[in-house]
N, C-alpha and C positions, 0 to 999 in steps of 0.2 A: 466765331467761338469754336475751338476744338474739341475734341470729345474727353477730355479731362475737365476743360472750364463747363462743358455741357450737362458734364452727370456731379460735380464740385455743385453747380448750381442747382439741380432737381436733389442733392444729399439738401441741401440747405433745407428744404423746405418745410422734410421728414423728421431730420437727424439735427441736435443741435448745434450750430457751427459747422456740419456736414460732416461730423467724424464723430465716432464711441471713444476717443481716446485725443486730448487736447492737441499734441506735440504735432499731427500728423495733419492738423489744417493750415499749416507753414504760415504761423503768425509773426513765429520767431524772423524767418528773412522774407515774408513775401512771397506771392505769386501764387499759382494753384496749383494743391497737391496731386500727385500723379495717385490714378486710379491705376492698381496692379490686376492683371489678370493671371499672370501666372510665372512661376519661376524655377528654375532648374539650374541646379549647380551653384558657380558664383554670377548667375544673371538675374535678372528679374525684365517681365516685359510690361506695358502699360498696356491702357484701354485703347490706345494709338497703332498698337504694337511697335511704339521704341522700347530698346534693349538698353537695358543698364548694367553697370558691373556695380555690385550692391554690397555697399559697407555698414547697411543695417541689419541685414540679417534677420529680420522680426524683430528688431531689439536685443540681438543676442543669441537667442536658440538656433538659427541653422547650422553650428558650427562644425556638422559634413557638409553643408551647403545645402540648398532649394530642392527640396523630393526624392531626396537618396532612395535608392531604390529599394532597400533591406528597411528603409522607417517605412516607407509605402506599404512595401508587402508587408510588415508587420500590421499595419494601421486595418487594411484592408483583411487579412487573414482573422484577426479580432476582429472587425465590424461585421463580419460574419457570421462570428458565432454568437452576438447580441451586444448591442450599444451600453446596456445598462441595466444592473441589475439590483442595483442598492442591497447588494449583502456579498460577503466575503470572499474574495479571489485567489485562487491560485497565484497570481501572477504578483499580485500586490505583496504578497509573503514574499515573495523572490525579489521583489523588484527595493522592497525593507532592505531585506538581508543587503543586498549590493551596494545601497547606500552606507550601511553602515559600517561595511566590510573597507568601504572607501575613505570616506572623511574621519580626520582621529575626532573630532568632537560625537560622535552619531553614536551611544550603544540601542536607543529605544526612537522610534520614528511614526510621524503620524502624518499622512499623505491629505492634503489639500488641492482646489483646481487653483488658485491663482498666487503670488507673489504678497499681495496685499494680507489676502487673508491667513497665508504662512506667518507673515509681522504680527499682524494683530492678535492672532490667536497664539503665540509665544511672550508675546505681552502681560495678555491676559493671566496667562502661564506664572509668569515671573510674580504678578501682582498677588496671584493667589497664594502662590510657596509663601511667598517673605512678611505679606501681610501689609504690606506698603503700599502706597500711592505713586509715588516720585518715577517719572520716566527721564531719564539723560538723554538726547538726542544734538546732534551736531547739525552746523549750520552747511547747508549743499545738499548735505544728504537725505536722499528719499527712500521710504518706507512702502510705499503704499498711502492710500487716500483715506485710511479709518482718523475718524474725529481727532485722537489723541495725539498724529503724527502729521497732520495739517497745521502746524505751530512753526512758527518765526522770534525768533531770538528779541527777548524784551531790552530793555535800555539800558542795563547792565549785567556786567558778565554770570552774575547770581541771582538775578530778575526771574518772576515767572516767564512765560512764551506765552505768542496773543496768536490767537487764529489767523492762517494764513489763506485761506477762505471761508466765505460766506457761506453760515449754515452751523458752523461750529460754536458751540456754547464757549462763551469764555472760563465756564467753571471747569470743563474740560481741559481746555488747553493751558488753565495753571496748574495742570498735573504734570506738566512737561515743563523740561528744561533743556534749553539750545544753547550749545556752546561751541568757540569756535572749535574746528579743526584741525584737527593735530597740535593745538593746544594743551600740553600735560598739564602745564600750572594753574590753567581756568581748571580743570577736572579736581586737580588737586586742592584746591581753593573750596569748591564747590562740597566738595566727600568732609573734607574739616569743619565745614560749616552743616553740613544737611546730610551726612553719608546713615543716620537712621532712619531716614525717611525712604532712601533711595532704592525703589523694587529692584531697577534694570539700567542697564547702559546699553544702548544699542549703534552701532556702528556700522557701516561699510568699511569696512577691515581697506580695501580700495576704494575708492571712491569711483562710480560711474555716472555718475548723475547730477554733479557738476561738472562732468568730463572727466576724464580721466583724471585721478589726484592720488596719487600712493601716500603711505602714513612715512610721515618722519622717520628717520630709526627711535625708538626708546618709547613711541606712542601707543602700540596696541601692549605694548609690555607693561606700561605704566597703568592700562585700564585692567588689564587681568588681576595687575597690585593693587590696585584702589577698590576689586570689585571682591575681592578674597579679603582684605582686611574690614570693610563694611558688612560681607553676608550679603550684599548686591549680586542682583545675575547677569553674565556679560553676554548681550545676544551677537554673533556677528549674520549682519545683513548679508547672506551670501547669494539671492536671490541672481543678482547679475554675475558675480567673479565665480561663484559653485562651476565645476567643469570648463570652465573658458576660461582663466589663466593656468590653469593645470590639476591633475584627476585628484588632486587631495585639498583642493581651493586654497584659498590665502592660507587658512590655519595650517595647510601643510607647507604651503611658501615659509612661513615664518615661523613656526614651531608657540605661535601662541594657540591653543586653544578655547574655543570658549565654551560657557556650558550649556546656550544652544545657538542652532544655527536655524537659518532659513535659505529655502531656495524655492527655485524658481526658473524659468525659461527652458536652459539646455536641459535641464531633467525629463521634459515633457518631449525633447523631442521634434519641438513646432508644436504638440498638443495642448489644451489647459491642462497644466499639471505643474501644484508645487508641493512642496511640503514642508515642516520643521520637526527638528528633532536634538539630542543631546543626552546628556545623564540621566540614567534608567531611573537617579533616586526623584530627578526631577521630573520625565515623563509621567512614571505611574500617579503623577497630581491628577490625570486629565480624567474624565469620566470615558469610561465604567468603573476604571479603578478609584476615580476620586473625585474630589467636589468641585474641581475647574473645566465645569462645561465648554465641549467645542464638539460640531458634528457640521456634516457634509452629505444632503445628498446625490450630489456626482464627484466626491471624494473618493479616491482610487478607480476611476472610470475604466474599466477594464481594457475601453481601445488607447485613451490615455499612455496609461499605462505599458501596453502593448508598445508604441513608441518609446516610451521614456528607456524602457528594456535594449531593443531594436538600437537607440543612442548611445546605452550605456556600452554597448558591444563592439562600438565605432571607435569609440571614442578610448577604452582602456586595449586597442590595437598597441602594439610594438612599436615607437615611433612617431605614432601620433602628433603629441604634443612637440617634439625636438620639430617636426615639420611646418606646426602651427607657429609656432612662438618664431621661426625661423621668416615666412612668409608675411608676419605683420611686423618683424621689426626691418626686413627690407621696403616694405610700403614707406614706415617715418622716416628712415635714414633717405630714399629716394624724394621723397617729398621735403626735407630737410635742406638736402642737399641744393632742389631746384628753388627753394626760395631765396636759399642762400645766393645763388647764382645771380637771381634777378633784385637782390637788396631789398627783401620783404621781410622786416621782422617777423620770424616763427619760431615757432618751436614743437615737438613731438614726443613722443614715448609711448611704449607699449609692452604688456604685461601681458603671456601667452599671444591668445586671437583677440586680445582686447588692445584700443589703440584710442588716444587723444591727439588732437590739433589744437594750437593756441596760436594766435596771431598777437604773441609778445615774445620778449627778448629770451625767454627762458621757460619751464615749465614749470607751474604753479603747483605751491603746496598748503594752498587754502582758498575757502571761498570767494574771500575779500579780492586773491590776486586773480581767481577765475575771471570776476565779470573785472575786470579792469584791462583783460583782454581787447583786442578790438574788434568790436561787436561789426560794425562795418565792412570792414573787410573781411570777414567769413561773411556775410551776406554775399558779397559781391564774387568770394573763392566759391561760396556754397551754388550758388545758380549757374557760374560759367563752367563747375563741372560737370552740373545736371545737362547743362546745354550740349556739353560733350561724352554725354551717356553715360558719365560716372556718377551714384544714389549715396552720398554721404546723408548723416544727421542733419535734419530740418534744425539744427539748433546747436548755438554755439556751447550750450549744457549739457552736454549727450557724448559718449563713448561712440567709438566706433567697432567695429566689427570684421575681423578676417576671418574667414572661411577653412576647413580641409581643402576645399573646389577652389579657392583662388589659386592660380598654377603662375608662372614665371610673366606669361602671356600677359595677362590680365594688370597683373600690377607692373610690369613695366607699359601698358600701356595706361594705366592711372598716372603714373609720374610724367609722363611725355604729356596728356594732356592739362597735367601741374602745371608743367612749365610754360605751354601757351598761358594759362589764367593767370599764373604770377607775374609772367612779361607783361600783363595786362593790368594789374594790382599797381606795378613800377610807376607807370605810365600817369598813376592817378586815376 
């Protein structure tokens, strides 16, 4: 037994499954998940001390890479002067401001520690303005784990959604409705029939959580239409695409805006820290100003915080972005290229430092084509690059992750150990 199956097996015993978070006990392909002990740059190392070049990033946020030195000293320069202090910060004023000075949707913002509870409590949001019940939600797309966005697409396209885990009341999740993606005419169908009922539309404007899935052209335009001609609120889930496809996220990629957002990951830096925000007319619902309770307290966590700042400073450099979006779409074109070489159906694409792999003829622009993907053989691409010290997504659902730190080194030497594992894919 080695010392990842050794401490995999004493997490069992404590921890349920051996992990606080499902994806990361590699149920999806197999084997035991590496325990990390630390990371720097585009590396990460195990309990083993193997070194990996890491295309998860935490899920997204290291996108200067593993313990930049300016988030450290920030982290650390804050935990100095106190962890927590549950009442108002300097720094949280400043750290509003910068958000909102960025994203065209942001004029009023209210800081959260997680992703989850950014969704939910803009939900809640939506529900209170319009006075409505009815939640839109798309089939791939994740939210967060709150009761109302744990729902699975009923048996037809205008059906309630039924709990997609155990524990969630079925009267909740016929507050939801799942439809497909990128889909206008289900949405459209759906607003003619039910659009007074409908609080909220919520979205991944991209999709990362089926892996990578961009919107059709004419799709987030069409929910902006359907959500202004109902008095619907369009939320985009920007929890993952927020600062990692570029400083003004999708709504600025596309010039749709919505009227609120969520984020999460790169905000924080590597810290717990997310938050939601959008129209002032709509913010001032929230208490103290108004009757749609939501509070936190380690909501705006001063050392949080302290990094999210420390990121935003990295990241709104000169250049930044043209060098990110530049280094993950040499990753798919090189990894594209060597499957091609070795006759492995694939496919790739990538949006800034965000990047999908699909082991099909093309790249998918909805749920139904994700898993029709072959599951198999990213198991078998997924382990032989771990074996070769490259940390891809435990899962064939899951976006990937380029770094500021990944440099020419790094990813030409990802593609070169592509092509050992896809020679090996050919082969059967």
């Amino acid at each position: 037994m080695d010392v990842n199956e050794a401490w995999f097996a004493r997490a069992q015993q404590v921890i349920p499954g051996g992990v606080n978070s499902p994806v990361r006990a590699f149920r999806s392909v197999g084997g035991t998940p590496r325990f990390l002990r630390r990371g720097e740059g585009p590396f990460v190392w195990d309990e083993a001390g193997v070194r990996y070049i890491d295309y998860v990033g935490s899920w997204g946020p290291a996108i200067a890479g593993h313990a930049h030195p300016k988030i450290v000293e920030a982290v650390r320069a804050a935990a100095c002067d106190g962890l927590s202090f549950g009442a108002p910060t300097v720094r949280e004023v400043e750290f509003a401001e910068r958000l909102c000075a960025l994203l065209p949707s942001l004029e009023m913002v209210r800081l959260v520690s997680s992703g989850t509870e950014a969704t939910m409590s803009a939900i809640r949001l939506a529900r209170g303005v319009t006075g409505r019940p009815l939640l839109v939600k798309f089939e791939g797309c994740y939210h967060g784990h709150a009761d109302s966005l744990l729902v699975k697409a009923g048996s037809g396209a205008l059906t309630f959604g039924h709990p997609s885990s155990a524990g969630v009341p079925e009267a909740i999740a016929q507050q939801t409705v799942v439809l497909p993606y990128n889909d206008s005419a289900a949405v459209e169908a759906l607003f003619a029939e039910r659009g007074d009922e409908i609080a909220a539309v919520i979205v991944e404007p991209i999709a990362g959580n089926m892996n990578l899935v961009r919107p059709v052209p004419g799709f987030l335009e069409a929910l902006r239409r359907l959500c202004d001609r109902a008095g619907a609120v369009l939320i985009f889930d920007e929890v993952m695409t927020g600062f990692r496809v570029g400083l003004t996220g999708v709504q600025g990629l596309t010039g749709v805006t919505p009227d609120l957002t969520t984020l999460g990951k790169v905000v924080g830096g590597g810290m717990p820290l997310a938050a939601f925000g959008g129209k002032r007319a709509l913010m001032e619902h929230l208490a103290p100003l108004g009757p749609v309770y939501q509070a936190g307290t380690l909501s705006g966590s001063p050392v949080a915080v302290a990094a999210g700042l420390a990121a935003l400073d990295l990241i709104t450099q000169p250049g930044f972005y043209d060098a990110l979006e530049a280094n993950a779409a040499k990753l798919v074109a090189g990894l594209t290229q060597a499957a091609a070489a070795a006759g492995v159906p694939f496919a790739a694409d990538s949006v800034g430092g965000m990047f999908g792999i699909y082991f099909a003829a093309k790249v998918p622009t909805s749920y139904a084509e994700v898993t029709a993907c072959d599951g198999e053989r990213f198991k078998r691409f997924f382990h032989g690059m771990l074996a070769r010290g490259h940390y891809f997504a435990p899962s064939a659902f899951e976006a990937g992750f380029v770094s500021a730190a990944h440099g020419d080194a790094e990813i030409a030497a990802t593609i070169a150990a592509a092509e050992a594992v896809f020679a090996e894919l050919a082969r059967g």
